[in-house]
N, C-alpha and C positions, 0 to 999 in steps of 0.2 A: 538592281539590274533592270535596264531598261527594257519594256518587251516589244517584239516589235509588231509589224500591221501584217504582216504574213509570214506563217512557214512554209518550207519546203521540206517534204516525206519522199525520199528514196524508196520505191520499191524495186525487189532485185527478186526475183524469181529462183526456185531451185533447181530449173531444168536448163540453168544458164541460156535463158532468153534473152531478150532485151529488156533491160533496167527500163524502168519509167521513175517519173518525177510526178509529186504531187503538190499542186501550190495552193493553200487554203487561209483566209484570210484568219486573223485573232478573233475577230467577234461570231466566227461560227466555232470554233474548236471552243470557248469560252459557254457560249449555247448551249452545245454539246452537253459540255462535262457538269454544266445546273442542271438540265433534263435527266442526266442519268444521276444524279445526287437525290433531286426530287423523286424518282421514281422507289427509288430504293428505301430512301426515309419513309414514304407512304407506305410499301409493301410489309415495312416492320411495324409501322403503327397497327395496319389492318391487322396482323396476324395476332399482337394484343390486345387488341379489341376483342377480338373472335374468341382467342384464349377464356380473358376475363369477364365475358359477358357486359363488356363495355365500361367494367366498374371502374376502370380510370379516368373517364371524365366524369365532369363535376355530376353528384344524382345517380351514375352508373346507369346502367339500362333499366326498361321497365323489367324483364325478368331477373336482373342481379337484386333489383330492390326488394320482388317479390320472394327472392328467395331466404334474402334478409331478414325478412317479417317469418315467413317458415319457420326458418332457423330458431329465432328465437321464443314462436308457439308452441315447437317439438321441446326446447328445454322447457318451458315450463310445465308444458304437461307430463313429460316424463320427472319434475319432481314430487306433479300431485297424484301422479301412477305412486311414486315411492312413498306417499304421506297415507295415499285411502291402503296400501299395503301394509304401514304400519300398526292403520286404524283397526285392519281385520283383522291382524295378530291379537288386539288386544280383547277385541270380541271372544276369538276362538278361547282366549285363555279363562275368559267370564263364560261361555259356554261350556267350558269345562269343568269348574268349580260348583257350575247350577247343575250341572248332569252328575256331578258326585254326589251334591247336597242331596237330590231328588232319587239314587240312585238307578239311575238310567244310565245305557251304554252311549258309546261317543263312536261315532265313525272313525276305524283307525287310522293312523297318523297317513301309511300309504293312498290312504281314498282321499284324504282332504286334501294332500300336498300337490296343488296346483299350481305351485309357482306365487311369490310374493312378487311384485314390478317394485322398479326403483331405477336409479341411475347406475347402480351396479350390474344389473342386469340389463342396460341398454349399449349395446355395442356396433361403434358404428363400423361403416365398409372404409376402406385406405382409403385416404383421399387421395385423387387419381390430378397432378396438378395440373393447371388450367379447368378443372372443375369445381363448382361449388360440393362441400361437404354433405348437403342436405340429400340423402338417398334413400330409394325407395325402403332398402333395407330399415333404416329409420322406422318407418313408419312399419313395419311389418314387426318389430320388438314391439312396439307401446301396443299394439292392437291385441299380441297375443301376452303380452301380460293382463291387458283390461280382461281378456277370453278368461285366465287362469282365476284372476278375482272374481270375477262374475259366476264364476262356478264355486268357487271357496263361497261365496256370499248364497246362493242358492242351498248350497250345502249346511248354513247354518241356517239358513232360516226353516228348510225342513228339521234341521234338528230341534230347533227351539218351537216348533208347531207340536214335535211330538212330544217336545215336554209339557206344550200347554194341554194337549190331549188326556197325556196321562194322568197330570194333576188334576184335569176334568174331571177324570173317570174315580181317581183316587177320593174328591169331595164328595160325587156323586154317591158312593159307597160307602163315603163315611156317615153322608146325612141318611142312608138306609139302616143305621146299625142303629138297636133302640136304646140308646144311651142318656136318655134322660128319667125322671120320674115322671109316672102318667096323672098324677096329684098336686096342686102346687099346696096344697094342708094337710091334715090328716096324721095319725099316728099309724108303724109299724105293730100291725097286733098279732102278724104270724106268720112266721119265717119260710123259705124252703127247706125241705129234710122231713123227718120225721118230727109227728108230734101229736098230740091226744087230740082222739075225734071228737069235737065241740057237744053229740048228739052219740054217742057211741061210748065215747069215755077209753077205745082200743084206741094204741100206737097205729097210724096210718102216716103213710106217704102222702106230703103235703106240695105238691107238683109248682107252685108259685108262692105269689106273697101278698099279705092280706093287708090293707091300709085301711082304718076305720074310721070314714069321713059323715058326714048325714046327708039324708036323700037327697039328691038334683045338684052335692057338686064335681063341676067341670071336670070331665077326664079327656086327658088328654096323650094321642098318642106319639111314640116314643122315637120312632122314628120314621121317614118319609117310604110311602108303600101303596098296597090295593089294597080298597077292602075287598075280603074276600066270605066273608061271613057278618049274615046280617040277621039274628032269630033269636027264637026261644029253645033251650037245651031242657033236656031233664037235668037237674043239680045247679047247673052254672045260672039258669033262667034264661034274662035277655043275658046276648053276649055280642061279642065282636071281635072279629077278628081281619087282620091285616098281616098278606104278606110283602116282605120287605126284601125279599130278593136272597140269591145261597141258600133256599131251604130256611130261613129264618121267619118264624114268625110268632107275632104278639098275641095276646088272649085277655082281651075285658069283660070281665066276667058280674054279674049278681047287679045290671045295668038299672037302671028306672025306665031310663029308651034310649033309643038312638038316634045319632043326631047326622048322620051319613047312609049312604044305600049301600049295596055288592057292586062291585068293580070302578068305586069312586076312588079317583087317586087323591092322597092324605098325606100330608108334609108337616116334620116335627113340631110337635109342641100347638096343631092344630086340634081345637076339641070338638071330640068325635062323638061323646056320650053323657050324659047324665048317671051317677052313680046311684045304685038303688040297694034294694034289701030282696032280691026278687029270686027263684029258686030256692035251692038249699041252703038259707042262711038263715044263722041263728041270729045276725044285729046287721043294721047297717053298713054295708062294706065294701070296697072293691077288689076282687080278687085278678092280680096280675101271672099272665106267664109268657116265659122267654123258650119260645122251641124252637129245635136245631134238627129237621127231617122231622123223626116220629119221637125224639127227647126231649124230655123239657130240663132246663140247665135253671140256675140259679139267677134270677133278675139282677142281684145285688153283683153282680160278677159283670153289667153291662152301662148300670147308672154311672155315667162317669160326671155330673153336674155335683152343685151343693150337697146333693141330699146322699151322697157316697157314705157320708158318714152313719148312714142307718146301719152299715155291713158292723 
């Protein structure tokens, strides 16, 4: 169909006016109808623009890019939320097993259970279309999962301080208990209990134990304490004495001299005296005692070293 170089537009009015004519050439109706094409193609492009944050042309916007990189920060870090989460379980479970061994109590399950992070527990908001995924929501999971471990990890680590306390306290009290022998030679010449007075020849109550070593050697005491006795007795002569904490304390008796002062602190197996023949003693000897307040108990009931087998 040929077109031609002008139309004519009838207008006819509805108030039954008078009709007019309209005479317009092709190349302004042609004009026209590209202007209002143009216009309309642009307004659709801007509004996906605006939509997508420009991600349709080549590179997308600076903020669709940056969102991009976001996006792909918040995955990684919400897997190493779900890794250091895994990590803690496996702590808790070694802190539980050490707090058996030790038997210590464990904070129970309600006080620890803070929340493990992971990507099961990361859930994002709808995505709302024409917007990017990445929301603030996002970032308010990972934060208070890191909060919930951070508290589970605070929690164990006061646990594990007071396990180290108490095995402190536990050493500390072990190396006070006098469980060693205060002679490294020497033979057993006279037991606790009853037994014939050396000088009397009657049954008497024999309060410690006699090891008969010759003058000036090492005694040493039995376990870590104070001196608290530094002299001459009537019976015992020179003596010494250390206490060791709980009412427990040692007694070295029949000395040559002493080799520490009153209120010097004394740690196992350090030598405290020179063994002598001094007071009431019929030969050369030391005499040992293990007392408990105002009792004395059996030494052989404390040696827990080599020399056990004197019992």
């Amino acid at each position: 169909m040929k077109l031609k170089r002008r139309y004519t537009f009838l207008y006819m009015p509805d108030d039954h006016g008078s009709s007019r004519q309209l005479h317009l050439p092709r190349w302004l109706i042609l004009s026209a109808g590209a202007l209002a094409l143009a216009l309309g193609l642009g307004s659709a492009l801007y509004g996906v623009d605006v939509g997508h944050g420009g991600a349709w042309r080549p590179g997308g916007s600076q903020l669709a890019r940056e969102n991009l990189v976001l996006e792909g920060a918040l995955d990684d870090l919400e897997v190493r939320v779900g890794e250091m989460g895994a990590e803690l379980a496996v702590v808790r479970d070694i802190q539980v097993e050490v707090a058996s061994a030790v038997n210590l109590p464990l904070p129970d399950d309600e006080t620890y259970a803070a929340g493990v992070g992971g990507r099961g527990l990361m859930t994002r908001v709808t995505e709302v279309p024409g917007q990017s995924d990445l929301q603030l929501g996002d970032m308010g999971d990972v934060s208070r999962n890191l909060e919930r471990m951070l508290r589970q990890a605070r929690i164990q680590q006061q646990g594990y301080l007071a396990m180290l306390d108490t095995l402190a306290t536990r050493a500390s009290v072990r190396k006070q208990i006098p469980s060693i022998r205060p002679l490294d030679t020497g033979w057993l010449s006279s037991r606790f209990g009853f037994r014939n007075d050396p000088f009397t020849g009657k049954q008497k109550y024999h309060r410690g134990l006699d090891f008969s070593v010759p003058v000036g050697t090492p005694v040493r005491v039995t376990g870590d304490g104070t001196v608290t006795v530094v002299q001459s007795q009537r019976g015992f002569g020179r003596v010494v004495k250390v206490d060791h904490g709980n009412g427990v304390v040692t007694v070295y008796a029949h000395l040559d001299r002493a080799l520490v002062e009153k209120g010097e602190q004394v740690h196992r197996g350090d030598v405290i005296a020179r063994s002598g023949n001094t007071g009431r003693s019929s030969a050369p000897h030391l005499h040992y005692e293990v007392r408990i307040g105002d009792r004395s108990v059996n030494p052989l009931s404390y040696i827990l070293d080599s020399y056990a087998g004197l019992r």
